[in-house]
C-alpha positions as a Markdown table, in Angstrom:
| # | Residue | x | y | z |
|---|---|---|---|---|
| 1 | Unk | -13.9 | -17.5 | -0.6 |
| 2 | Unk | -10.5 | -17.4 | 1.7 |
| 3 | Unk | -10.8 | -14.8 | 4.0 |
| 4 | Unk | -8.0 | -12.6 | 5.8 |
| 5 | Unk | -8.0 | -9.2 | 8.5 |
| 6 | Unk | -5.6 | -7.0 | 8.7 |
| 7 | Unk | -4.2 | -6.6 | 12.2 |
| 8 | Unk | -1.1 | -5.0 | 14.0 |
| 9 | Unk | 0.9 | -6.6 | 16.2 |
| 10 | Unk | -0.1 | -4.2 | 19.3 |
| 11 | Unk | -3.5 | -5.2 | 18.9 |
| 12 | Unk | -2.5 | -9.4 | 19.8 |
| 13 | Unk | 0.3 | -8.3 | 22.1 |
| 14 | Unk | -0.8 | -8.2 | 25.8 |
| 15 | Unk | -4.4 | -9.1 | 24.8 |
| 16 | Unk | -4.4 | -12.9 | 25.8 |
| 17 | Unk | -7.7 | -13.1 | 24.3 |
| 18 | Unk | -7.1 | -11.4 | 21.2 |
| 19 | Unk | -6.0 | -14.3 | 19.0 |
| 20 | Unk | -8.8 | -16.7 | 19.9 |
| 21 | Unk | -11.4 | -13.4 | 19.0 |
| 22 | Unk | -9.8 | -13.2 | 16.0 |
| 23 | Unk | -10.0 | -16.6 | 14.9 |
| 24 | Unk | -13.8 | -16.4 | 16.2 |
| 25 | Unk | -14.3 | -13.8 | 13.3 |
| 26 | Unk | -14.4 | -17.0 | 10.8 |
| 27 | Unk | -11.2 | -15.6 | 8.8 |
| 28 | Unk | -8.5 | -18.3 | 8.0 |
| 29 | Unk | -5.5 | -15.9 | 7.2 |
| 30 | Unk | -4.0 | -12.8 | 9.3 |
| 31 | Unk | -2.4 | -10.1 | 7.2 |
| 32 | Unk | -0.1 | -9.0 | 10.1 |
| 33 | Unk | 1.7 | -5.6 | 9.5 |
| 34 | Unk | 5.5 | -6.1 | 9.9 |
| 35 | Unk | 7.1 | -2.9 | 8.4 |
| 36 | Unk | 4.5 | 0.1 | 8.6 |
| 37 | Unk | 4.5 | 4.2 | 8.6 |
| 38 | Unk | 3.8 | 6.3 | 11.1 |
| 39 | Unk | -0.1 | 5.9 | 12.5 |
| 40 | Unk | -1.9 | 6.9 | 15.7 |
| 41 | Unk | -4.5 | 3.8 | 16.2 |
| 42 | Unk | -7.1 | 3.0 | 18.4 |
| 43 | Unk | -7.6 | -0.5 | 20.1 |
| 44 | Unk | -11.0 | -0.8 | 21.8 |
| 45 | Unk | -10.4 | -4.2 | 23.6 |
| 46 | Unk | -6.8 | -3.9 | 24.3 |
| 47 | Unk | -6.3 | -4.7 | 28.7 |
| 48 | Unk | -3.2 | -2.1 | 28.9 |
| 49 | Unk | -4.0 | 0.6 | 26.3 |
| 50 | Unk | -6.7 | 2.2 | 23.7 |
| 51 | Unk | -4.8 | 4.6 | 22.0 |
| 52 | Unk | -1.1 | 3.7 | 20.1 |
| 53 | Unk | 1.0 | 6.4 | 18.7 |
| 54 | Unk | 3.4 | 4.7 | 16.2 |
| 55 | Unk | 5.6 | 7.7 | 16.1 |
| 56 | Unk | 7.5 | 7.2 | 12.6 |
| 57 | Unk | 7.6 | 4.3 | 10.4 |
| 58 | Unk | 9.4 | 1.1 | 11.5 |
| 59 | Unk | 10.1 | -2.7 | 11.2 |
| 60 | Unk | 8.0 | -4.7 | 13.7 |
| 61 | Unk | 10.9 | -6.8 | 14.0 |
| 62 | Unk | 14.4 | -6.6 | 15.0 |
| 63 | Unk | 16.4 | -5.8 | 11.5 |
| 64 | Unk | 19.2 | -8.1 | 10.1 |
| 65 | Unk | 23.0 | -7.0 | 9.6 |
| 66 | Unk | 22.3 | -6.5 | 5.7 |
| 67 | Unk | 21.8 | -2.6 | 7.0 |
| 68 | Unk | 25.0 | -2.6 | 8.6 |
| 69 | Unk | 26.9 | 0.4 | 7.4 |
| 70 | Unk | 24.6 | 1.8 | 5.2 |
| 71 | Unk | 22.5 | 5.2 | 4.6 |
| 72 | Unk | 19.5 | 3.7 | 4.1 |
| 73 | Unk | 18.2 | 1.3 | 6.2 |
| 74 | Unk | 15.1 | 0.5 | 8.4 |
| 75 | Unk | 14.0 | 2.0 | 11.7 |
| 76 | Unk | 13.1 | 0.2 | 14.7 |
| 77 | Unk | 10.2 | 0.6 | 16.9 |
| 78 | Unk | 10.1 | 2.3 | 19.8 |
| 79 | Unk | 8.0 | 1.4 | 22.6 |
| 80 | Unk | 4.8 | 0.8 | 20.5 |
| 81 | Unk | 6.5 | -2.8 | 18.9 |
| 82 | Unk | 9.3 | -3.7 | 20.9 |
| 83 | Unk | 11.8 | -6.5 | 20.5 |
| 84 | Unk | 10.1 | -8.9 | 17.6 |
| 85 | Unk | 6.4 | -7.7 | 17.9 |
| 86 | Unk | 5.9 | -9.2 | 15.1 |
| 87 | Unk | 7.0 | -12.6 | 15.7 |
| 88 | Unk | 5.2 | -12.9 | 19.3 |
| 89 | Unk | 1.8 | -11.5 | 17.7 |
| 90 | Unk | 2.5 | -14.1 | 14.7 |
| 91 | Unk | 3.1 | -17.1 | 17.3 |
| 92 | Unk | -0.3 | -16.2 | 19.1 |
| 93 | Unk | -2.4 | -15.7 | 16.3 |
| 94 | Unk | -0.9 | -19.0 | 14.3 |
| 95 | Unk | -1.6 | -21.1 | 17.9 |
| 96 | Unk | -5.3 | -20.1 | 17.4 |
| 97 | Unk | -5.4 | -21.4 | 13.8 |
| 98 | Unk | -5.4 | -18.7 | 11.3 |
| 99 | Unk | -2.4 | -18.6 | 8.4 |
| 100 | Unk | -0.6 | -15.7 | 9.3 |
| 101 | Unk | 1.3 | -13.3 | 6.6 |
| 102 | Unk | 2.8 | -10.3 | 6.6 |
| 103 | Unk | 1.9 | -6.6 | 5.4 |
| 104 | Unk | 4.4 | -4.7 | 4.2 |
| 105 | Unk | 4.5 | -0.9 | 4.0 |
| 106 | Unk | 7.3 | -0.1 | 1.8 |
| 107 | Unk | 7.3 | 3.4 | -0.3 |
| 108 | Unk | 5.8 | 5.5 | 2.7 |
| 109 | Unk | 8.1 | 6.5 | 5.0 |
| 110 | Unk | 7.8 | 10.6 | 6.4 |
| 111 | Unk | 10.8 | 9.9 | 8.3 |
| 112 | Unk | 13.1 | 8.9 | 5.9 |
| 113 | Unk | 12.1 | 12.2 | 3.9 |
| 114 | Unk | 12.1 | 14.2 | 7.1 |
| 115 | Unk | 15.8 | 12.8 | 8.2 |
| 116 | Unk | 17.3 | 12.1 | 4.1 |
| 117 | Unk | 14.7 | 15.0 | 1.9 |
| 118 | Unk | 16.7 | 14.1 | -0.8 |
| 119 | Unk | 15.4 | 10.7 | -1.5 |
| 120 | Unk | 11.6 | 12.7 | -1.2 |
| 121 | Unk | 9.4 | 13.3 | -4.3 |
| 122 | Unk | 9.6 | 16.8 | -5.8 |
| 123 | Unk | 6.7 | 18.1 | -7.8 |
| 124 | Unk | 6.8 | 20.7 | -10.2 |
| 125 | Unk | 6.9 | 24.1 | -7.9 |
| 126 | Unk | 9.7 | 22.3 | -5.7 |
| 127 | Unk | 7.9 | 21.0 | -3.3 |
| 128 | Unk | 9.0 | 18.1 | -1.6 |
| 129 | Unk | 6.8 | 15.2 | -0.4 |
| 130 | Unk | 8.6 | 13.6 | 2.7 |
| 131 | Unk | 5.8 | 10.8 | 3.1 |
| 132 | Unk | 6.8 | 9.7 | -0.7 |
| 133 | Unk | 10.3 | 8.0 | -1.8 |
| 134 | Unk | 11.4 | 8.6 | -5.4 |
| 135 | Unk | 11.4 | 5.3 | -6.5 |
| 136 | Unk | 13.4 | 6.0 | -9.2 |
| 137 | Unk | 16.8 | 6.6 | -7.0 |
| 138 | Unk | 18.8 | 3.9 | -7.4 |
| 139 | Unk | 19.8 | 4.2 | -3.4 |
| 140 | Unk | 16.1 | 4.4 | -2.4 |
| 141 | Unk | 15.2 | 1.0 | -4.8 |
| 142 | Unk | 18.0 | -0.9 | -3.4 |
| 143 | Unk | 16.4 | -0.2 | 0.1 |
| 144 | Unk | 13.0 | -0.9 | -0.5 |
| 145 | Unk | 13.9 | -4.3 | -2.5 |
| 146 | Unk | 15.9 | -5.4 | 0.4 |
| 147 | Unk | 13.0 | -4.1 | 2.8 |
| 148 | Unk | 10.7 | -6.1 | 1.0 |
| 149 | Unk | 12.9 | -8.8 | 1.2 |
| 150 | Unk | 13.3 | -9.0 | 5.1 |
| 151 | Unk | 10.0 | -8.0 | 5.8 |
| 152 | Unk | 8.2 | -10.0 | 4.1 |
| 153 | Unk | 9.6 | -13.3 | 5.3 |
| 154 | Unk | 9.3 | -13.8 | 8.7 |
| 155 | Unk | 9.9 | -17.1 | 10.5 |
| 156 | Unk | 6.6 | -18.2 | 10.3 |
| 157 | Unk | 4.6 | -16.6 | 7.3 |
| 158 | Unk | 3.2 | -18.1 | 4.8 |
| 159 | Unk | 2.6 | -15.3 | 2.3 |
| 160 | Unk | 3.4 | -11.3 | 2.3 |
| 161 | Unk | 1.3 | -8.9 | 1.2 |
| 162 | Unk | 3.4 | -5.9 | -0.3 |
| 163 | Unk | 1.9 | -1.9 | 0.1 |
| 164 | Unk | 3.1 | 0.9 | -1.4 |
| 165 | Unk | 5.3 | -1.1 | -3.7 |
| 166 | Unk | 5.1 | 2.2 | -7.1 |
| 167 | Unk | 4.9 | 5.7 | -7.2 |
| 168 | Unk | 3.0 | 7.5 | -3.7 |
| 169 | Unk | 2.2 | 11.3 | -4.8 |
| 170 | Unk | 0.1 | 13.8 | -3.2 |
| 171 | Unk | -3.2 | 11.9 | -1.6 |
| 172 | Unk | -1.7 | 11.4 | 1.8 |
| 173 | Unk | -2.8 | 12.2 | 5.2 |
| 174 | Unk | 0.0 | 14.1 | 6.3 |
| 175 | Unk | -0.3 | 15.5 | 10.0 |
| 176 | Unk | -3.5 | 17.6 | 10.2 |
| 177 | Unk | -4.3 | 17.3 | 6.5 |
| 178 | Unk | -5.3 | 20.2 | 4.8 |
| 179 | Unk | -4.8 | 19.7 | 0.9 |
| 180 | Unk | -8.5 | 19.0 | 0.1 |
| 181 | Unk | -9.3 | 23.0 | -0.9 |
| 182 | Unk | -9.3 | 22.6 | -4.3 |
| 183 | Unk | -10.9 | 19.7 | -6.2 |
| 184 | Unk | -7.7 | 18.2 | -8.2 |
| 185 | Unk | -9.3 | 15.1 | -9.5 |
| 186 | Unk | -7.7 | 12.5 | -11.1 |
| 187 | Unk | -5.2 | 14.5 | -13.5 |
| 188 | Unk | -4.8 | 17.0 | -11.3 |
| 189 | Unk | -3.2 | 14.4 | -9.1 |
| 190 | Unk | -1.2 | 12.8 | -11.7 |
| 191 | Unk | 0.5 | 16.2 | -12.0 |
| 192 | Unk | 1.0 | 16.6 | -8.9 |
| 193 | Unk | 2.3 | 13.5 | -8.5 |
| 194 | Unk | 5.4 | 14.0 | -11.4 |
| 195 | Unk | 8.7 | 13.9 | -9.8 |
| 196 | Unk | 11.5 | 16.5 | -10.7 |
| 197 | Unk | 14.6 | 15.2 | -8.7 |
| 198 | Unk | 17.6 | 15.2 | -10.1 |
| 199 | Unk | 17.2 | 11.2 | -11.2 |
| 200 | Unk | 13.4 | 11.7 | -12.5 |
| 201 | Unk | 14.9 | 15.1 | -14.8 |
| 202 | Unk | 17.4 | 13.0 | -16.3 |
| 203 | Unk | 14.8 | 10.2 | -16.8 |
| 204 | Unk | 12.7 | 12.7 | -18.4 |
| 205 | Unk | 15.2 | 13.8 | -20.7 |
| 206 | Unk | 15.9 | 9.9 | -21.8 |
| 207 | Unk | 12.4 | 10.0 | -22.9 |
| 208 | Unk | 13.1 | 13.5 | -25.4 |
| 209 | Unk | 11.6 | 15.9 | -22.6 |
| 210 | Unk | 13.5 | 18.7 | -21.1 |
| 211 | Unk | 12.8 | 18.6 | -17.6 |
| 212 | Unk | 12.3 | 22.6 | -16.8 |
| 213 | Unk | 10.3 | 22.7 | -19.9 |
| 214 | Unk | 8.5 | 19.9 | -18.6 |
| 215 | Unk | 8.2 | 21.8 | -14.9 |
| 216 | Unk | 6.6 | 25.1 | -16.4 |
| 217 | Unk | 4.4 | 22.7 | -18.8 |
| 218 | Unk | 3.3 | 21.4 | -15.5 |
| 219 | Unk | 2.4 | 24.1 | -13.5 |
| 220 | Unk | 0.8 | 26.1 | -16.4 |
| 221 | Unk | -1.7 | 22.6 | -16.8 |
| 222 | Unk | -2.3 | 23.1 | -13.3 |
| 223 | Unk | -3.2 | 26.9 | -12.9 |
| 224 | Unk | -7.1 | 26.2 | -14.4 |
| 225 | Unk | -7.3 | 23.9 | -11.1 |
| 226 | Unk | -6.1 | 26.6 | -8.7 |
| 227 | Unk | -8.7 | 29.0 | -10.0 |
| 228 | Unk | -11.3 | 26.1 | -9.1 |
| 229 | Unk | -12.2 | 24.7 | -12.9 |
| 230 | Unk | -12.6 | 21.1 | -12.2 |
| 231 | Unk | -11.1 | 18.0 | -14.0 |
| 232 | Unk | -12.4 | 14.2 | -13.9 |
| 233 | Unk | -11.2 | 13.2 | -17.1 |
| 234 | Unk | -8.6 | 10.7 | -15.6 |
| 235 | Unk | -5.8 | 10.2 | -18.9 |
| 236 | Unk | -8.1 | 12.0 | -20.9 |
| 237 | Unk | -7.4 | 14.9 | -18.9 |
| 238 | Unk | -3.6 | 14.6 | -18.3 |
| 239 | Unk | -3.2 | 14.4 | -22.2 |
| 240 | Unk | -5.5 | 17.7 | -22.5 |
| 241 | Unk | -3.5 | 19.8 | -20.4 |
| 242 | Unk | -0.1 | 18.5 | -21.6 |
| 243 | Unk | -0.6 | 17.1 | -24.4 |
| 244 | Unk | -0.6 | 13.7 | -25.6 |
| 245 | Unk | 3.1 | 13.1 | -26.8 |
| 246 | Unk | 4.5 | 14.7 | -23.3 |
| 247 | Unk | 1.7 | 12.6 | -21.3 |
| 248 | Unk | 3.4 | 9.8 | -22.9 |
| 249 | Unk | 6.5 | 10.3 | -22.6 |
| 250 | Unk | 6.1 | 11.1 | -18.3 |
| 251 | Unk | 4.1 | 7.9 | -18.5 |
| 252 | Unk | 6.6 | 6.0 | -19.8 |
| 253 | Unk | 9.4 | 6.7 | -17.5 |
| 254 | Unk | 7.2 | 6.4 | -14.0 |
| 255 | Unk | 6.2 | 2.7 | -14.9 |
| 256 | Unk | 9.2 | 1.8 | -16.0 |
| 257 | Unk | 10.2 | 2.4 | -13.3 |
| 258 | Unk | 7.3 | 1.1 | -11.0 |
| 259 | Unk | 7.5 | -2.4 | -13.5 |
| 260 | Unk | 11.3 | -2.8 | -12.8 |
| 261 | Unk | 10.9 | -2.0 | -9.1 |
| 262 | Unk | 7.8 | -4.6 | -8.6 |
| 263 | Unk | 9.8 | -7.2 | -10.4 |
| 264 | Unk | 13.2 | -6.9 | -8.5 |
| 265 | Unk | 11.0 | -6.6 | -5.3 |
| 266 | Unk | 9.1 | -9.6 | -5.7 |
| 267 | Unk | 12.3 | -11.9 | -7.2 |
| 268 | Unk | 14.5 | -10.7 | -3.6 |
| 269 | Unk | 11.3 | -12.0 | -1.9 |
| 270 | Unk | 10.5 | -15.3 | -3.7 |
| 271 | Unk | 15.1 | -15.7 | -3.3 |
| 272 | Unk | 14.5 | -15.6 | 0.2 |
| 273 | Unk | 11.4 | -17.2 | 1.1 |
| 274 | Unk | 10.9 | -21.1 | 1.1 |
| 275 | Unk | 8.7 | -23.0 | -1.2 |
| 276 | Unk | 5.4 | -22.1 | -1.6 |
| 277 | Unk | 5.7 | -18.3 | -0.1 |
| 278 | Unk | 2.7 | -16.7 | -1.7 |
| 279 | Unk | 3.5 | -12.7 | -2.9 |
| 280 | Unk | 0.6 | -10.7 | -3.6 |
| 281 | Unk | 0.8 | -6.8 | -4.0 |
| 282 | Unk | -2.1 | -3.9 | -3.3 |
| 283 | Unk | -2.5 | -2.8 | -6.4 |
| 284 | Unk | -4.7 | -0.5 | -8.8 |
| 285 | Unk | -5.6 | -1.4 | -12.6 |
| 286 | Unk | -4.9 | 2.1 | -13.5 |
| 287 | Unk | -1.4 | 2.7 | -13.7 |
| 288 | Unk | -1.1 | 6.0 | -13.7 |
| 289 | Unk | -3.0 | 6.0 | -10.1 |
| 290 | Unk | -0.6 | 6.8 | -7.2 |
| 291 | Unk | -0.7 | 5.7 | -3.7 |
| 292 | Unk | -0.9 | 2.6 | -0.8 |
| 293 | Unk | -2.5 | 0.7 | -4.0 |
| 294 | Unk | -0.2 | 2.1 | -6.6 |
| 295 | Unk | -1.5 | 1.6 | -10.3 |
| 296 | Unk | -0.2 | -1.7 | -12.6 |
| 297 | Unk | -0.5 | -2.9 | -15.8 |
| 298 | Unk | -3.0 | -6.0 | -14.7 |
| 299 | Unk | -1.2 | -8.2 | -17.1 |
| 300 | Unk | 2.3 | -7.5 | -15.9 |
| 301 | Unk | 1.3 | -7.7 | -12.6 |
| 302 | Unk | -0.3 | -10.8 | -12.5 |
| 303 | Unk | 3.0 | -12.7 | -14.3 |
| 304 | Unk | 5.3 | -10.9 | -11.7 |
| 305 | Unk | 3.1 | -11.7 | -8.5 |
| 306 | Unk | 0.9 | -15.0 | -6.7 |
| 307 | Unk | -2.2 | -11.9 | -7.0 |
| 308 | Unk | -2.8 | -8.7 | -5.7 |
| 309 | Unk | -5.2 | -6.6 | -3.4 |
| 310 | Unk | -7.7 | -4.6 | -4.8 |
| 311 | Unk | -9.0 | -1.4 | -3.2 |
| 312 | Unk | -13.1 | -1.8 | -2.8 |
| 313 | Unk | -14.2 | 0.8 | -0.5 |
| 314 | Unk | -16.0 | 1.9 | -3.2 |
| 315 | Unk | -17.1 | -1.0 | -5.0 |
| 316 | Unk | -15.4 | -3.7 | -6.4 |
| 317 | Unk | -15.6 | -2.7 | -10.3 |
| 318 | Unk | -11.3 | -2.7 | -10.2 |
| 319 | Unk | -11.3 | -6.0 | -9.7 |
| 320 | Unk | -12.4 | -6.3 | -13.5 |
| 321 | Unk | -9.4 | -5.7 | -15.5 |
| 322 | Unk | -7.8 | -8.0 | -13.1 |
| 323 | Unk | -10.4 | -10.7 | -13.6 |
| 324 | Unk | -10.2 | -10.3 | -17.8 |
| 325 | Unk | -6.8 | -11.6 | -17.4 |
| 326 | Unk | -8.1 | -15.2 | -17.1 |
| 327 | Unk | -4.5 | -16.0 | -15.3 |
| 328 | Unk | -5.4 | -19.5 | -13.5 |
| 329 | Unk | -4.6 | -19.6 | -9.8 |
| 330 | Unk | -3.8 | -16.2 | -9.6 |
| 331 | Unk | -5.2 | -14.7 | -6.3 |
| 332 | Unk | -7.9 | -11.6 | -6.6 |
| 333 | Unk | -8.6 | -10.5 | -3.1 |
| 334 | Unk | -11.4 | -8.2 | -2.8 |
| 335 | Unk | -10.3 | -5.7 | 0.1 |
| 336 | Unk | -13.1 | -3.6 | 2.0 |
| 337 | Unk | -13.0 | -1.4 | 5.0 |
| 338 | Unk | -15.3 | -3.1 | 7.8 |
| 339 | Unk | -14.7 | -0.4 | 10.6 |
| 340 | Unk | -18.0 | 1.2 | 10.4 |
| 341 | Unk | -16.3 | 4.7 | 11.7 |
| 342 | Unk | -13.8 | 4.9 | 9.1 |
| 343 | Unk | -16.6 | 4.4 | 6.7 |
| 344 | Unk | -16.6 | 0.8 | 6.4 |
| 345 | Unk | -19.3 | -1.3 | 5.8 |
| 346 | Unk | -19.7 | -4.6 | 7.6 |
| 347 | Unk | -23.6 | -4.6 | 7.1 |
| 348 | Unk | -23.6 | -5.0 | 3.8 |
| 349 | Unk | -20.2 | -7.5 | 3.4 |
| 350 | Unk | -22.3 | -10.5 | 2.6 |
| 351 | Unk | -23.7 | -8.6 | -0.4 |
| 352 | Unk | -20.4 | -7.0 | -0.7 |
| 353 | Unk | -18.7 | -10.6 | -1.3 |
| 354 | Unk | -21.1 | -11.8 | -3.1 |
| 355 | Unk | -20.3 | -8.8 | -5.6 |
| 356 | Unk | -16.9 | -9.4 | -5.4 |
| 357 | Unk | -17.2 | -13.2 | -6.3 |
| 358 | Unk | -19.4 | -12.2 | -9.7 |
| 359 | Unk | -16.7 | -10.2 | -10.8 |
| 360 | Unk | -13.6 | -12.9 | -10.4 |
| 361 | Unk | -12.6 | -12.3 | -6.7 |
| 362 | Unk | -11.1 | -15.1 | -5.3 |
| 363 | Unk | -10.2 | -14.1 | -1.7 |
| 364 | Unk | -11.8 | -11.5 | 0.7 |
| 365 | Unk | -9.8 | -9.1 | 2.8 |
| 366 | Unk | -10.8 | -7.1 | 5.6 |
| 367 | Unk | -9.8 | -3.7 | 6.7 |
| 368 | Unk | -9.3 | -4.3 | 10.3 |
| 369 | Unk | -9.8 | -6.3 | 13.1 |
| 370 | Unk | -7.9 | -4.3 | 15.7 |
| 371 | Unk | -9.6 | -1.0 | 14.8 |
| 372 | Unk | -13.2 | -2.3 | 14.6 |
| 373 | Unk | -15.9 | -2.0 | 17.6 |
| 374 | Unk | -17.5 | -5.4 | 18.8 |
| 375 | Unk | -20.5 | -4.4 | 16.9 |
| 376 | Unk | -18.4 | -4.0 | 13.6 |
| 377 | Unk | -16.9 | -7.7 | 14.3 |
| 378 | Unk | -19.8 | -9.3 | 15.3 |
| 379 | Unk | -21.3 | -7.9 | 11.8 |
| 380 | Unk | -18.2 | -9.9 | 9.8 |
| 381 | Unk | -18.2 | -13.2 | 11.9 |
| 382 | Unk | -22.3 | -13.2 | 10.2 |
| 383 | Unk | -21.1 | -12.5 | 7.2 |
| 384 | Unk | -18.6 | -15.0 | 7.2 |
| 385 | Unk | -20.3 | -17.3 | 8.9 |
| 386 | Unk | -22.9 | -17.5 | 6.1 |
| 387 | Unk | -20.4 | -17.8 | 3.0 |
């Protein structure tokens, strides 16, 4: 089972030793981030620093003239990626033998929606979500297509792996987050999640919905919530509190949206990346799920893309409807957390994989080497050592 670890590029940067640890780990792939959103991150071995601030989101890179003259367009680094981070971490970490392949953060972005709120989600009491792009604005799709694009193929990848790339809603650390008062659950979030800006009313109304009636609909389904009645009914529960036929008819419009975004996404990638460029994309089975690992029709999915990423923190069971697909040579990459702090588990990886592998995973990823203590590392080169 191929294994890969996450890493930024300020954890290989001005850590001559950093590459050859990393390859030490067993892994023969490096998922290095080249477009990601704002972070604060610790690195425990680093000679110059332990703490980076990544102060907004940013290329890792130095952008290319496609940006020139338009509203949209990428951010550089500051001072924690400078120049073409990622191209100097890539070069290290490919010298000590591992693939490299970059991670791409795309539909995540608080300073876009900070500087440009009108590309920003709006839920249903007018509330905008500047950490979350309407991906239904044709301005903010053309961006994050050619994002993907330029991000993803870097001299000297051999595969991206695409975040982010659907709907992003509520569940988001935001600052100092304080949003986890009242128990939402699943449709709760889903609500929460529906866009009202101008392009995501007038999609609603393509589907037979008026949009304000659709807004009070909304926030009357949620009220039962607020008063602290719990709901873990997942679609069950979305269809209960609107009602099937308007359920539906939000449903459809978000992943058509998500489904024509993916494929354009993945087709500006494959257009510019040479033969052989693998594409996989984090993803959930669920598709009305929101988020890093936004939720896709497995089929679809998996006759768009090389594969995708599955979410595993807590348990590998949504790598099933993935697996059922039987789609030869399609990559299922089982991802789990191995910094023991952040509530990763690198004890129990070799079970973990093991796990993974019953249920159809072909490829193991691991959340991340430049976060984790040496006792967390040392726990994944056993692990991997006894594959």
């Amino acid at each position: 089972m191929k294994a890969s670890t996450f890493v930024y590029p300020w954890d290989i940067t001005g850590d001559p030793g950093a590459p050859a640890r990393i390859a030490a780990l067993g892994v023969e792939q490096v998922t290095l981030a080249s477009a990601y959103h704002s972070t604060r991150a610790l690195t425990p071995r680093h000679p110059r620093h332990r703490i980076v601030t990544a102060e907004h989101a940013a290329v890792l890179y130095p952008p290319d003239g496609r940006w020139a003259g338009r509203a949209l367009r990428p951010y550089p680094a500051g001072d924690w990626a400078p120049g073409d981070a990622w191209g100097e971490a890539a070069e290290a970490l490919a010298a000590a033998g591992p693939e490299v392949h970059t991670w791409v953060v795309l539909a995540h972005n608080s300073r876009l929606g900070a500087e440009r709120p009108d590309t920003s989600v709006v839920n249903a009491y007018g509330d905008r979500y500047p950490w979350a792009p309407c991906i239904a604005q044709p301005a903010t799709r053309a961006y994050l297509v050619d994002l993907a694009a330029e991000a993803a193929v870097r001299p000297g990848a051999a595969g991206t792996e695409l975040e982010s790339l659907g709907w992003y809603g509520l569940q988001h650390l935001h600052a100092h987050d304080k949003t986890g008062g009242v128990g939402l659950g699943d449709a709760g979030q889903y609500l929460m999640a529906l866009c009202f800006c101008p392009d995501c009313r007038a999609g609603y109304g393509a589907q037979g919905l008026d949009a304000d009636e659709l807004a009070a609909a909304v926030r009357e389904a949620l009220e039962p919530l607020w008063r602290g009645v719990p709901d873990d009914q997942g679609w069950t529960g979305v269809e209960k509190l609107l009602g099937e036929e308007t359920a539906a008819a939000t449903r459809a419009w978000r992943d058509e949206r998500a489904r024509t975004l993916q494929e354009t996404a993945v087709a500006a990638v494959r257009a510019a990346a040479p033969t052989g460029f693998q594409v996989l994309l984090h993803a959930d089975p669920v598709t009305h799920h929101v988020g890093a690992n936004p939720g896709v029709d497995p089929a679809h999915i998996l006759s768009v893309a090389d594969g995708v990423v599955v979410p595993c923190a807590d348990g590998p069971g949504l790598l099933t409807p993935f697996a059922e697909q039987g789609r030869e040579g399609a990559v299922l990459a089982a991802n789990f957390g191995v910094v023991a702090g952040m509530g990763g588990s690198p004890g129990t990886l070799t079970a973990d994989m093991a796990r993974a592998r019953e249920l159809g995973a072909t490829e193991v990823r691991l959340y991340h080497a430049g976060l984790a203590s040496d006792a967390d590392l040392e726990a994944v080169r056993e692990a991997l050592t006894s594959r």
